[in-house]
C-alpha positions in Angstrom: 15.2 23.8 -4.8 13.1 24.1 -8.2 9.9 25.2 -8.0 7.9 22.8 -9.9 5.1 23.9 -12.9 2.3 25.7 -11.6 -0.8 23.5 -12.4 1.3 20.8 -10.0 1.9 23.0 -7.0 -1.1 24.6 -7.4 -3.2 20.7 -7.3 -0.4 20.5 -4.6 -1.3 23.6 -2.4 -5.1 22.4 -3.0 -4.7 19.1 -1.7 -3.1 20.7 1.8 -5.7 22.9 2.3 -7.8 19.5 1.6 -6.1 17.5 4.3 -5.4 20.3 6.6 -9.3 20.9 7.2 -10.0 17.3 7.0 -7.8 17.0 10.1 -8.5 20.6 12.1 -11.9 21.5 10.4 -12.2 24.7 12.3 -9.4 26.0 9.9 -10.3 28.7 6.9 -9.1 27.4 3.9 -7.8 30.5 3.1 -5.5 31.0 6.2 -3.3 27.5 4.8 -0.6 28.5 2.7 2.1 31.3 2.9 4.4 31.8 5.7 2.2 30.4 8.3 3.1 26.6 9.6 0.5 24.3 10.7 1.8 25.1 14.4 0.1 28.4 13.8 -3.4 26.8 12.8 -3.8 25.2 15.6 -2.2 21.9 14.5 -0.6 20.2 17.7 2.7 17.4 17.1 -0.3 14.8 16.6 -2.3 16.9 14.4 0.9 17.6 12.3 1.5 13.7 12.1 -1.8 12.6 11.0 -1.3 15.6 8.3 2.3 15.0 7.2 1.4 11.1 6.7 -2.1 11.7 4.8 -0.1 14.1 2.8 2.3 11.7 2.1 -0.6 8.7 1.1 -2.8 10.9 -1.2 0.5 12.2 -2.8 1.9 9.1 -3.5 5.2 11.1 -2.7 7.9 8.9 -1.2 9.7 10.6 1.9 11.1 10.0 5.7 8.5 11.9 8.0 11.8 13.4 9.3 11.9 15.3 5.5 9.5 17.7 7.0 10.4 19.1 10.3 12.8 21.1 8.6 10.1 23.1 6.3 9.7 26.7 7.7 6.3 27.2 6.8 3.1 25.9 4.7 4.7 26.7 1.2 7.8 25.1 1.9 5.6 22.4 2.1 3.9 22.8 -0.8 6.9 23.0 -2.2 8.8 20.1 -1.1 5.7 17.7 -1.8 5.5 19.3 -6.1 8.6 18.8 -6.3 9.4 15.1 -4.7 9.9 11.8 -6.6 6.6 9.4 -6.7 
C-alpha cells in the first residue's frame, strides 16, 4: 500500500482523533494513533461501528464496512482511509 502525501494523512489522522472522542469522549486525543486499535481505547463492536461509519460519512471515502476489520491498528486506519477512492 502507498502511503498517501502527508498534509492528507495528517487531515486524515486529525479527523480520527475527531470522531474517536466524539464517540468515547473519555479518550486522550493523544493516545489515538500508532499501534493501538480502538479495542484498546475502550471502543466496544458498537462503539467501533458508529466510528467506522462516521469515518466513512465525513470522509466521503467509499468502502464495505468489512474493508476494516482487517486493519491491525489505528494507523492502518489512517492509512487505508488517505489513501481510498472518494
Amino acid at each position: 500500500m502507498t502511503q498517501a502525501p502527508i498534509d492528507v494523512r495528517a487531515q486524515t489522522a486529525e479527523l480520527v482523533k475527531e470522531v474517536v472522542t466524539e464517540i468515547l469522549p473519555g479518550v486522550d486525543r493523544d493516545l489515538i494513533g500508532g499501534s493501538r486499535h480502538l479495542k484498546d481505547l475502550g471502543a466496544d463492536s458498537v462503539d467501533r461501528v458508529e466510528i467506522i461509519a462516521a469515518l466513512l460519512d465525513r470522509s466521503g471515502v467509499d468502502a464495505p464496512m468489512s474493508a476494516f476489520s482487517e486493519l491491525p491498528d489505528i494507523d492502518a486506519l489512517v492509512d487505508f482511509l488517505s489513501g481510498a477512492p472518494r
